[in-house]
C-alpha positions in Angstrom: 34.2 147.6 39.7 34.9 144.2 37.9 35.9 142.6 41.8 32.7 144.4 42.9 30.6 142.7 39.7 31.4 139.1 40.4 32.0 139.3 44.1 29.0 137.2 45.5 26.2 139.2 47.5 24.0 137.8 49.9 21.4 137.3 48.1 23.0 135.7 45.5 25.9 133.7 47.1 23.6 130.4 48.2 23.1 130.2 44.0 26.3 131.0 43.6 27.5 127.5 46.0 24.4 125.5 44.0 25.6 125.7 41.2 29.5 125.0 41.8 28.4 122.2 44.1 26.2 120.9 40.9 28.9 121.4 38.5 31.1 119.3 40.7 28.1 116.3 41.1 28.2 116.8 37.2 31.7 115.9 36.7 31.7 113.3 39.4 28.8 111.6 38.0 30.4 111.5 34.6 33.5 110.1 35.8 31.7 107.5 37.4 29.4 106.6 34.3 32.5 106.4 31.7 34.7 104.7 34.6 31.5 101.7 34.5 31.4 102.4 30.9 35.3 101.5 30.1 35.6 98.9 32.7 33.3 96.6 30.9 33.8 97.5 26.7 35.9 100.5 24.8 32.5 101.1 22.7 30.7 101.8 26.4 28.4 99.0 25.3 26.9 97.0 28.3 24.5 95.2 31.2 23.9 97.3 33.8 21.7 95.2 36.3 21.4 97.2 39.6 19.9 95.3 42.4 17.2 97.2 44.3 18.0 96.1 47.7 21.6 97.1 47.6 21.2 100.1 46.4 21.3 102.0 50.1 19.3 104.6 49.6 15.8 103.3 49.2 14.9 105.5 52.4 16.4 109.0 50.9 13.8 111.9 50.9 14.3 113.5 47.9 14.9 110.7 45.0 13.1 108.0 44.3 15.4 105.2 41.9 13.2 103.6 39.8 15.3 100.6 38.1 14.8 98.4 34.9 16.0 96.8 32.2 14.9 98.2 28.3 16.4 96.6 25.3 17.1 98.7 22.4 18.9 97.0 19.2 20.5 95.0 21.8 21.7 97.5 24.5 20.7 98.1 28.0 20.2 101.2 29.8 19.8 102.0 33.3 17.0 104.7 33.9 16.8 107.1 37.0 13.8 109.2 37.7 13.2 111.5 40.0 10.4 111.7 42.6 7.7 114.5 41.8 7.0 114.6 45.4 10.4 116.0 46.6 10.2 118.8 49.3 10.7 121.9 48.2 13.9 123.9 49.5 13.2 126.1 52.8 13.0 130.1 52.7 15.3 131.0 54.9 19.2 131.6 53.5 21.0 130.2 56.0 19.5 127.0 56.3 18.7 126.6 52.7 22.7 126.9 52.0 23.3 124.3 54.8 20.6 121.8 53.8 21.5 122.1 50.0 25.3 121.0 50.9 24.0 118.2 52.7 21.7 117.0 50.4 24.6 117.9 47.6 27.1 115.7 49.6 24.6 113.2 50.6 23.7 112.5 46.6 27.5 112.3 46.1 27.5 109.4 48.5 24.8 107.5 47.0 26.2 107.9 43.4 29.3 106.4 44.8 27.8 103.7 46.1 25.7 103.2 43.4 29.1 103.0 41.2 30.9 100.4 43.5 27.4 98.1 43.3 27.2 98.2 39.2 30.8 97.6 39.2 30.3 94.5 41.7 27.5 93.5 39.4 29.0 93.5 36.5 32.0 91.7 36.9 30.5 88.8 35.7 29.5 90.6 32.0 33.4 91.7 31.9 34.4 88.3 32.5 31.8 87.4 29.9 33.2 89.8 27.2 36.8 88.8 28.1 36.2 84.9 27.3 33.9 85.8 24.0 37.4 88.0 22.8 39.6 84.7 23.8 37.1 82.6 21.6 37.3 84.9 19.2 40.8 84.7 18.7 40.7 81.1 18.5 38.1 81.0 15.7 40.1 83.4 14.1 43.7 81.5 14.7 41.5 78.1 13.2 39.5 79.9 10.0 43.8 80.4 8.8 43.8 76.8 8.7 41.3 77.1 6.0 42.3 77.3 2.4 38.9 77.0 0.7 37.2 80.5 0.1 34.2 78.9 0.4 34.7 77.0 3.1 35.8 80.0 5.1 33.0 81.8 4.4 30.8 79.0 5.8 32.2 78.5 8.5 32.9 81.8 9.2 29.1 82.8 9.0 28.8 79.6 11.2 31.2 81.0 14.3 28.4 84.9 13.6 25.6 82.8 14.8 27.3 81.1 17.6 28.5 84.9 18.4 25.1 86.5 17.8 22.9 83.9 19.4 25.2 84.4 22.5 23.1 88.0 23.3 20.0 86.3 21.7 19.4 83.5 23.7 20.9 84.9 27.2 17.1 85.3 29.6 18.1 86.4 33.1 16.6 84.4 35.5 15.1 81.5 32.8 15.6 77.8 34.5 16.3 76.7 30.7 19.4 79.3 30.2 20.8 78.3 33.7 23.7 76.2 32.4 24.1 77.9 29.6 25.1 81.2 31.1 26.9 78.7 33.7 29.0 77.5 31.2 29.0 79.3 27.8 32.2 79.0 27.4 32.7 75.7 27.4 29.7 74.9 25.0 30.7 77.6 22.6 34.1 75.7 22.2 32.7 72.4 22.3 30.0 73.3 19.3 32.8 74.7 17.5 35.6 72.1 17.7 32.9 69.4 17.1 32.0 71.0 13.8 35.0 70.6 12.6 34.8 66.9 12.2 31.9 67.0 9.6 33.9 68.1 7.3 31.0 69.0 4.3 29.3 71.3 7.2 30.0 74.2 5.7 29.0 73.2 2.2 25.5 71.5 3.8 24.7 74.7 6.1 25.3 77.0 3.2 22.8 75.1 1.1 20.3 75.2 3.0 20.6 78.3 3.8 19.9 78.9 0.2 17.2 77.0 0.6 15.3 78.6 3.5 15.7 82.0 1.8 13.8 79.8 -1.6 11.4 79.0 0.6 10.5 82.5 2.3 10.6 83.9 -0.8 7.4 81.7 -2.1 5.4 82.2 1.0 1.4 82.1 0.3 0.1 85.9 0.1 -3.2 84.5 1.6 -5.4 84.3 5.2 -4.5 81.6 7.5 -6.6 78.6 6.5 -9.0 77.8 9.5 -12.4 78.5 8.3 -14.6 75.2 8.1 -18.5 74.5 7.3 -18.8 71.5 8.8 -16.4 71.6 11.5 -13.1 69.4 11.3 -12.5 66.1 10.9 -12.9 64.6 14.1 -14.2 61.5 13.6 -11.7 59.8 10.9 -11.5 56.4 12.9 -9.5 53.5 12.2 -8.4 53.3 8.4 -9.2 49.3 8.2 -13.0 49.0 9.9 -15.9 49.3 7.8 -17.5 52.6 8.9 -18.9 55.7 8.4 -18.1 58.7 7.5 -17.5 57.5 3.5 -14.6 59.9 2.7 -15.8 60.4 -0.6 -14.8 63.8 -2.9 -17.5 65.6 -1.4 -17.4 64.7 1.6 -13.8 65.5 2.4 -14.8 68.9 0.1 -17.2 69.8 2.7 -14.9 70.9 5.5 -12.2 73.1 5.4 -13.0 76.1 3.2 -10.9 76.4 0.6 -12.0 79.7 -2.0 -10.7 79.2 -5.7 -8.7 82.4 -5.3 -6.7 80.6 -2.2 -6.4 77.5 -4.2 -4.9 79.8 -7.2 -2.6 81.4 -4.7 -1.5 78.4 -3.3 -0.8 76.8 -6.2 1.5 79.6 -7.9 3.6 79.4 -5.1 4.0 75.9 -5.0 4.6 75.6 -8.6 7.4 78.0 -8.4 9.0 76.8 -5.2 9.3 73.4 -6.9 10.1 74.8 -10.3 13.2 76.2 -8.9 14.4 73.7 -6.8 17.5 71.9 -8.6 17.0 68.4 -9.8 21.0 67.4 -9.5 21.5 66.3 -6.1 24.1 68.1 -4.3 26.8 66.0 -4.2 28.7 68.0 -2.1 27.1 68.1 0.9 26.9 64.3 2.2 29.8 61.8 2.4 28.2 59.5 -0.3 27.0 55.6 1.2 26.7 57.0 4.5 24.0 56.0 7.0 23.0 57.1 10.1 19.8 57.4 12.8 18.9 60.7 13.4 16.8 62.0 16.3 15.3 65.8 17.1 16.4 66.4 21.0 16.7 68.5 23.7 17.0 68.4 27.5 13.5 67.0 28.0 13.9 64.5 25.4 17.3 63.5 26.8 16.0 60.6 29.0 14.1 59.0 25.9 16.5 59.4 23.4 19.2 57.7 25.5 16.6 54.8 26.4 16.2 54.4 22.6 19.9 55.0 21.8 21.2 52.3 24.1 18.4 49.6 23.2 19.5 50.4 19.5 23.0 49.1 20.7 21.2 46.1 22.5 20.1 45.2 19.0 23.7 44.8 18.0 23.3 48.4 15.5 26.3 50.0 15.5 25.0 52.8 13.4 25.8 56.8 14.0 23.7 58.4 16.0 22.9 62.6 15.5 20.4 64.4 17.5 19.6 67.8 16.2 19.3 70.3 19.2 16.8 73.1 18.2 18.0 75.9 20.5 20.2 77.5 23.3 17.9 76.4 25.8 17.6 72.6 25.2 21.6 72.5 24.6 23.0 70.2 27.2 27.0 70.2 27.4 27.1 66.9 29.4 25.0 65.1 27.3 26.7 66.2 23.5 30.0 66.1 24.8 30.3 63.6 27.6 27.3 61.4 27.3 25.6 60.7 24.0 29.8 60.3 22.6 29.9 56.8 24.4 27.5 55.2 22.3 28.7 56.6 19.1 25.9 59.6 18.7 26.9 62.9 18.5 24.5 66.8 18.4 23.7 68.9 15.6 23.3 72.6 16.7 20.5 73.6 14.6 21.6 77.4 15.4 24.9 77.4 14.4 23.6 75.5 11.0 21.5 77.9 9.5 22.4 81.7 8.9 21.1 84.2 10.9 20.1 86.2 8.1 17.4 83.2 7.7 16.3 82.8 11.2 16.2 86.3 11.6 13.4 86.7 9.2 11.2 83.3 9.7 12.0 81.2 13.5 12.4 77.4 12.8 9.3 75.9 15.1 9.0 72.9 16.7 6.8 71.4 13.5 10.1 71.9 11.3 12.2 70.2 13.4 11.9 66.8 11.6 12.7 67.9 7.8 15.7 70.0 9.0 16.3 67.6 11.0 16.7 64.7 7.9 18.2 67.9 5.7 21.0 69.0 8.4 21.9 65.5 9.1 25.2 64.7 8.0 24.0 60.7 6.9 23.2 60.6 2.7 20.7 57.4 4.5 18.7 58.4 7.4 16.2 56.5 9.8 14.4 59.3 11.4 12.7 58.3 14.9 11.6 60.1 18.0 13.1 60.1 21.1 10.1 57.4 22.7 10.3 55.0 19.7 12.7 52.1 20.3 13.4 49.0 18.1 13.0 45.8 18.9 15.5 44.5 16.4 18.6 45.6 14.5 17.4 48.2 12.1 20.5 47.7 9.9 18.8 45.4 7.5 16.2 47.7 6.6 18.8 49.9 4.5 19.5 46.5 2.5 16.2 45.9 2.3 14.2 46.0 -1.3 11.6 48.0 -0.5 13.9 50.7 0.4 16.4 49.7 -2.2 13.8 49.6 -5.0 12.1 53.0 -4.1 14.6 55.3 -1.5 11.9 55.8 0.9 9.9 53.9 3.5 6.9 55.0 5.7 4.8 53.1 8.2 1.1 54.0 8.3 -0.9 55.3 10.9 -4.0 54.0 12.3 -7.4 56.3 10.9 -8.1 57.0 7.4 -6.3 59.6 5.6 -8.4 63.2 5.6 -6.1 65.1 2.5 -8.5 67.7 1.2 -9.4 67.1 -2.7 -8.4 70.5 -3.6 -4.3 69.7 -2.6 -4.0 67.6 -5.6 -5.4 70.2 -7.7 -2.2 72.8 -6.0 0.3 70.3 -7.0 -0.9 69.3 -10.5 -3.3 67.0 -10.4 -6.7 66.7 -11.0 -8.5 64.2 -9.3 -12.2 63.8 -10.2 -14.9 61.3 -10.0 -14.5 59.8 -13.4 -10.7 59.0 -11.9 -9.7 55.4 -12.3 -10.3 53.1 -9.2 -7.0 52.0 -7.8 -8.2 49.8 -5.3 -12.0 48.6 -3.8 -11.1 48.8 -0.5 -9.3 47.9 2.7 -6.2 45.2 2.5 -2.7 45.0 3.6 -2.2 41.7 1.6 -3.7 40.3 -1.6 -7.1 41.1 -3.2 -9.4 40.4 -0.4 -10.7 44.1 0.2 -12.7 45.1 3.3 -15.1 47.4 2.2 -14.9 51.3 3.7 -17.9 52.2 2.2 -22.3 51.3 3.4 -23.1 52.3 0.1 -20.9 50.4 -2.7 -21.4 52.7 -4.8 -19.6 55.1 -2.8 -15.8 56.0 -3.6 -14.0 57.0 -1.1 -11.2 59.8 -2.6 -8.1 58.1 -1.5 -8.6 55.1 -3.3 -8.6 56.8 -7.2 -5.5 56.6 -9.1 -3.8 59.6 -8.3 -4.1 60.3 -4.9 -2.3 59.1 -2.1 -3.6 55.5 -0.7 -5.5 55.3 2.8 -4.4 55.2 5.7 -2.6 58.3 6.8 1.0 58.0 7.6 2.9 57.8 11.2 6.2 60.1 10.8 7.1 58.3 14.2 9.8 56.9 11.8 10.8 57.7 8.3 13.6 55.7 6.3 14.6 57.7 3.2 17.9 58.2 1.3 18.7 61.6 0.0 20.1 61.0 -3.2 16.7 59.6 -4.7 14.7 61.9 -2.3 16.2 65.3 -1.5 13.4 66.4 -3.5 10.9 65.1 -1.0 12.8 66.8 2.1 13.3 70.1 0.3 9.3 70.1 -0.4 8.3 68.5 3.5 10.6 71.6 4.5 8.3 74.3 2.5 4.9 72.3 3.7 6.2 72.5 7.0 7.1 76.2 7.4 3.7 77.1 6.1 2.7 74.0 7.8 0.1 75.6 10.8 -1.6 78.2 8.0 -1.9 76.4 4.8 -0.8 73.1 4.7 -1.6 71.2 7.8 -5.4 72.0 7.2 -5.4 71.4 3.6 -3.6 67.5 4.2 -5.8 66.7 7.5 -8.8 69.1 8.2 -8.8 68.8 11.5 -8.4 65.0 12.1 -5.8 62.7 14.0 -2.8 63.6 15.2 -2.9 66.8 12.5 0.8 68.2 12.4 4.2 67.2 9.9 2.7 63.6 10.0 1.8 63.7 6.3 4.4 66.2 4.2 6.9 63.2 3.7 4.3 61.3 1.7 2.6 64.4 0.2 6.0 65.8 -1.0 6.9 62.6 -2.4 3.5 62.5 -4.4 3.8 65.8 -5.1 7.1 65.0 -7.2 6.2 61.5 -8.4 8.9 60.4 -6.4 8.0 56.2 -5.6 8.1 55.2 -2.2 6.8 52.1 -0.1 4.2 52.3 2.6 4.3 49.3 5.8 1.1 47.4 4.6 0.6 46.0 7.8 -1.2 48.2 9.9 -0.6 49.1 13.9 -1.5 47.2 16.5 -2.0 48.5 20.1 0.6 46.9 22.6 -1.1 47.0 26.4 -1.8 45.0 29.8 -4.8 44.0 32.0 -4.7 45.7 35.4 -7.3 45.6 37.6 -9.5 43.1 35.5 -9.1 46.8 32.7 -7.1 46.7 29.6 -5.2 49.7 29.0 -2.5 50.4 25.7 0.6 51.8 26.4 2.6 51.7 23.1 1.8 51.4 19.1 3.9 48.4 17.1 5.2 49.1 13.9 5.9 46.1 11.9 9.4 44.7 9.6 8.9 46.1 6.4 11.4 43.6 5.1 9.0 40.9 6.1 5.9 42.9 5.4 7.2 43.5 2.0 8.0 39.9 1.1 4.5 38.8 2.3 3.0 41.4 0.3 4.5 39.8 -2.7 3.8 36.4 -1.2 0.5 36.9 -1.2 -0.3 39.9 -4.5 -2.9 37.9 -5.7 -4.3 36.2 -3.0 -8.1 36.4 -2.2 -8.3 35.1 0.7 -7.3 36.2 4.6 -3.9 36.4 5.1 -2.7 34.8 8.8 1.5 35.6 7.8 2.5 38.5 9.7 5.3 40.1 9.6 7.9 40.7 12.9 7.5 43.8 15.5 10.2 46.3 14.6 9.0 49.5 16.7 7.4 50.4 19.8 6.5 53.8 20.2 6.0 54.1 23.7 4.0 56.8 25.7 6.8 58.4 27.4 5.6 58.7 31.3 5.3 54.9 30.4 8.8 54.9 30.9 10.0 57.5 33.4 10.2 55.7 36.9 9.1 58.8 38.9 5.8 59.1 37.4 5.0 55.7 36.6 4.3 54.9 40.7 4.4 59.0 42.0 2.0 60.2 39.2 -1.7 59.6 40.2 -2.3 60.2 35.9 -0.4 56.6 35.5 -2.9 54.1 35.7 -0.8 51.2 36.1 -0.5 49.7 39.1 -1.6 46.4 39.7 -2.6 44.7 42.6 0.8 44.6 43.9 1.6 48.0 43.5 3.4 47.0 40.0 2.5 45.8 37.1 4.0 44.7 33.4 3.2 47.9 30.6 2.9 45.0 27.2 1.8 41.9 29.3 3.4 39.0 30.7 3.2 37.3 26.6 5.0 40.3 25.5 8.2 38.9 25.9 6.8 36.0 23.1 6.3 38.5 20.7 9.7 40.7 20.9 11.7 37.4 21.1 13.5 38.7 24.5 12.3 40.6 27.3 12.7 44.4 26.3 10.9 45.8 29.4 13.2 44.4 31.8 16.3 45.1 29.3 14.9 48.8 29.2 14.7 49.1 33.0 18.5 47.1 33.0 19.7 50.5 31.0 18.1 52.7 33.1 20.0 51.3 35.8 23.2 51.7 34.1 22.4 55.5 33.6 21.1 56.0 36.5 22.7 54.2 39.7 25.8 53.4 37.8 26.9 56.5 35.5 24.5 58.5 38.1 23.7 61.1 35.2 21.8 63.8 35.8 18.7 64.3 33.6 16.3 67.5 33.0 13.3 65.4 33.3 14.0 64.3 36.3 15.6 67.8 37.9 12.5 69.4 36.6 10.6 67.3 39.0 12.7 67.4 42.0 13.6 64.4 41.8 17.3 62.9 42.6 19.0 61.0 40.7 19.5 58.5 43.5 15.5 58.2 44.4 15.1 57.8 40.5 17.6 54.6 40.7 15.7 53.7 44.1 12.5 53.4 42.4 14.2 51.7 39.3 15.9 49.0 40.9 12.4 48.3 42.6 10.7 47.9 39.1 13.9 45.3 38.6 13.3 43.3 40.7 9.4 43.2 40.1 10.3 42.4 36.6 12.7 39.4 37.4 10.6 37.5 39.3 8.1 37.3 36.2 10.4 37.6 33.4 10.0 34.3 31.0 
């Protein structure tokens, strides 16, 4: 009876081969999965990336695989789904039990093929995990040879974020993360073994850490700033002609709304975020008497900075170099380990300098980069540039220089007047008002021969009471500042900037000029009373005459040793002054520059008659005592047709390296048959 209970009848015995047949896909299928599974990581944790093409059994009747990527707390998963349309199973038994073994057998095939094409695929993630365990073991072999506690702990937290931005950063298919992936490895090492010569790293990256979490604890608990009653500030022309509008305490209070209960807000913030800070320098986290240029890079800035790096070294500067690279993506191994290393400049890794547990919460953006940049630096003296500003003479005096000497902080100012809503001074402290002292009467950069700003004289414009900061607004196209007197001012330009684009950036511009970080040096500083000299001499547009048109192509910045010894030349002086002070700085317009565009780009309006044409003039050469265009062009050559390195700016383009040098040496020889 118990034989005749389980023996399979007729009607039952195509069931009966089902479900064994399904019991065995089961198993297979899970011997498959763990087999992927364990052939990648022990914890099962992985990519799986199937490729739709390969697959083999697109054309299949009955399934339908529908593939794709979904991240979850950082893992993958493949998902399958099956096709609602499927046919259902015939009546008769016979051919129902012969179709359902074929279609069993058949699905066994295509899991087995869809095994061996995962497997192929992911090789390249096992070989991935295997060289992030051999790093791991020499991070771990190297943190022995620290004895500090401390500095074990910083650099340990430094090696997590290399680790965690590793599954971070990774985008399949982005054109930025190409080399990375290519060769992460190899830039994982480098970053680490390069770290190891500044030795106060950890000490410097574990302050600022600190400091971050200060500032996202004191974040304003109000709306975005960006309501306005009479528009921005668009029309805030040049700071030393005598035009309208008069930026008087009304006017400049008639722009950006700013309700007492935001002003309140912003000001309880502020108060404590500077309240806390510590006054004792850190004296633990820069070699003291150091001094360094310090640029913020990337793979598009690259060509730039190099430009500017190697006509630094034509001045004779044999200063260190850092250039703070912001992420992953911009991180070029060539250029931080092979490249920028010739000509004594080196990369900060702004990742690996700041805790994750920091990043995590608030991303760094590009408006920060500047203030980390001067914080991160390992330099106690920094002269902060950007990548398309280039000196025209050896900036190595200007550390010995007393303006800087006599107040740790110079700025250069921009061209149009400064915009700084009334209400900021009231958030940091100060009350400026009407009845407020007169500082000045006007426009001057030397003596007491003001140019008035005003129609009306009765009219005071804000910026010139005591108490505010003095017109014109400020270029941060270069900042020269020494931490010890001022680490202060960067700690406060770091909390401006992060709440920069809501609050701040609004509140110090309104709208006007070249709105951004431009102004949080100098408003920090004022903010703390910390003293600090402003370039009196104000910009001047460098440029050429093509085709019977004028055109500028650069801003000079002037000496401010020279500008400062006329400026006490000439205090009391009421009449003109002719002196001048020397060109230091040419901040150039960057396709200016780049030898592609300048004759391929139909947006480059330079050509002369010929076909070429001089960017600063042929008197230019006067004025910077030597020829810097054709010396700039000289280096280009040298990168270019001599080291032949390959630059992002130009493989973005799809342009060679070799039709770049082409079109340089062309520009050469242009240039040596007019140089002077």
């Amino acid at each position: 009876m118990l034989h005749q209970h389980f023996e399979p009848q007729n009607s039952s015995k195509l069931l009966y081969f089902i479900f064994v047949a399904a019991a065995i896909l089961c198993l297979t299928l899970l011997a498959s999965i763990k087999s992927i599974y364990s052939s990648v990581s022990p914890d099962g944790k992985h990519l799986v990336v199937p490729h739709e093409n390969n697959l083999g059994y697109a054309n299949s009747h009955y399934f339908e695989e529908v593939k794709h990527i979904t991240e979850t707390e950082g893992k993958y998963y493949f998902q399958e789904i099956h096709d609602k349309d499927s046919k259902p199973l015939q009546t008769k038994q016979d051919e129902e039990f012969d179709s359902s073994i074929r279609d069993i057998k058949h699905a066994i095939e295509r899991e087995e093929q869809k095994v061996h094409l995962l497997k192929h695929e992911n090789n390249y993630l096992v070989e991935e995990l295997n060289a992030l365990e051999q790093i791991i073991d020499v991070v771990v072999e190297k943190l022995v040879s620290f004895t500090s506690n401390k500095s074990v702990d910083a650099r340990n937290d430094l090696i997590q974020n290399l680790l965690a931005n590793t599954s971070e950063e990774i985008q399949f298919g982005s054109i930025y993360g190409k080399e990375w992936k290519s060769h992460k490895k190899q830039v994982m090492e480098f970053i680490y073994e390069d770290s190891l010569n500044d030795t106060l790293l950890p000490e410097r990256s574990e302050y600022f850490t600190n400091i971050f979490q200060l500032i996202l604890a004191n974040k304003p608990n109000i709306r975005p700033l960006s309501h306005y009653m009479n528009g921005r500030i668009s029309n805030a022309v040049y700071a030393n002609r005598q035009t309208t509008p008069c930026l008087t305490v009304d006017e400049l209070s008639s722009h950006l709304i700013l309700e007492d209960s935001d002003v309140q807000a912003l000001q309880d913030t502020h108060h404590r975020f500077v309240r806390t800070l510590s006054s004792i320098y850190p004296n633990d986290i820069y070699e003291p008497g150091t001094r360094g240029i310090v640029y913020v890079g990337g793979k598009e800035s690259s060509w730039s900075i190099m430009l500017s790096i190697m006509n630094i070294r034509d001045s004779g500067c044999n200063l260190p170099v850092e250039v703070l690279i912001p992420s992953y993506h911009e991180y070029s191994l060539d250029m931080c380990k092979n490249v920028y290393p010739r000509y004594n400049a080196r990369c900060l890794f702004l990742p690996g300098l700041i805790s994750g547990k920091v990043r995590h919460r608030k991303k760094i953006h590009r408006h920060q980069y500047k203030s980390v940049a001067l914080a991160l630096s390992s330099f106690e003296e920094v002269l902060l540039l950007d990548a398309d500003n280039y000196l025209l003479d050896n900036p190595e005096k200007l550390f010995y220089s007393k303006p800087f000497q006599e107040n740790g902080m110079v700025t250069w100012p921009d061209l149009w007047k400064r915009t700084t809503h009334p209400r900021f001074y009231t958030i940091i402290g100060k009350d400026i008002t009407t009845d407020t002292e007169r500082r000045d009467y006007g426009y001057t950069e030397y003596g007491q021969r003001f140019t008035q700003v005003c129609e009306k004289e009765e009219d005071v414009p804000l910026h010139q009471l005591e108490g505010t900061m003095a017109d014109p607004s400020s270029d941060s196209s270069q900042l020269l500042i020494s931490k010890r007197e001022h680490i202060g001012t960067i700690l406060l330009s770091m909390y401006y900037n992060t709440y920069g684009p809501e609050y701040y950036y609004p509140i110090l511009s309104q709208g006007a000029s070249g709105q951004g970080d431009k102004e949080t040096f100098v408003a920090a500083a004022h903010a703390l009373d910390k003293k600090y000299y402003t370039v009196k001499k104000m910009p001047e547009f460098v440029g050429s005459l093509v085709q019977e048109k004028w055109r500028a192509n650069a801003m000079a910045q002037f000496d401010a040793t020279e500008d400062y010894e006329i400026a006490e030349r000439y205090r009391d002086n009421t009449e003109e002054v002719a002196e001048q002070p020397a060109v230091l700085l040419l901040h150039v317009k960057s396709r200016e520059l780049h030898p592609w565009r300048k004759y391929h780009d139909e947006r480059v309006p330079h050509k002369g008659d010929t076909g070429r044409s001089r960017l600063y003039g042929d008197e230019f050469p006067n004025v910077a005592k030597y020829d810097f265009e054709l010396e700039t062009w000289r280096n280009m050559e040298k990168l270019l047709c001599e080291d032949k390195i390959r630059f992002h700016v130009f493989e973005r383009e799809g342009v060679s390296t070799e039709e770049a040098c082409r079109e340089v040496l062309e520009q050469i020889a242009y240039l040596e048959s007019n140089s002077m």
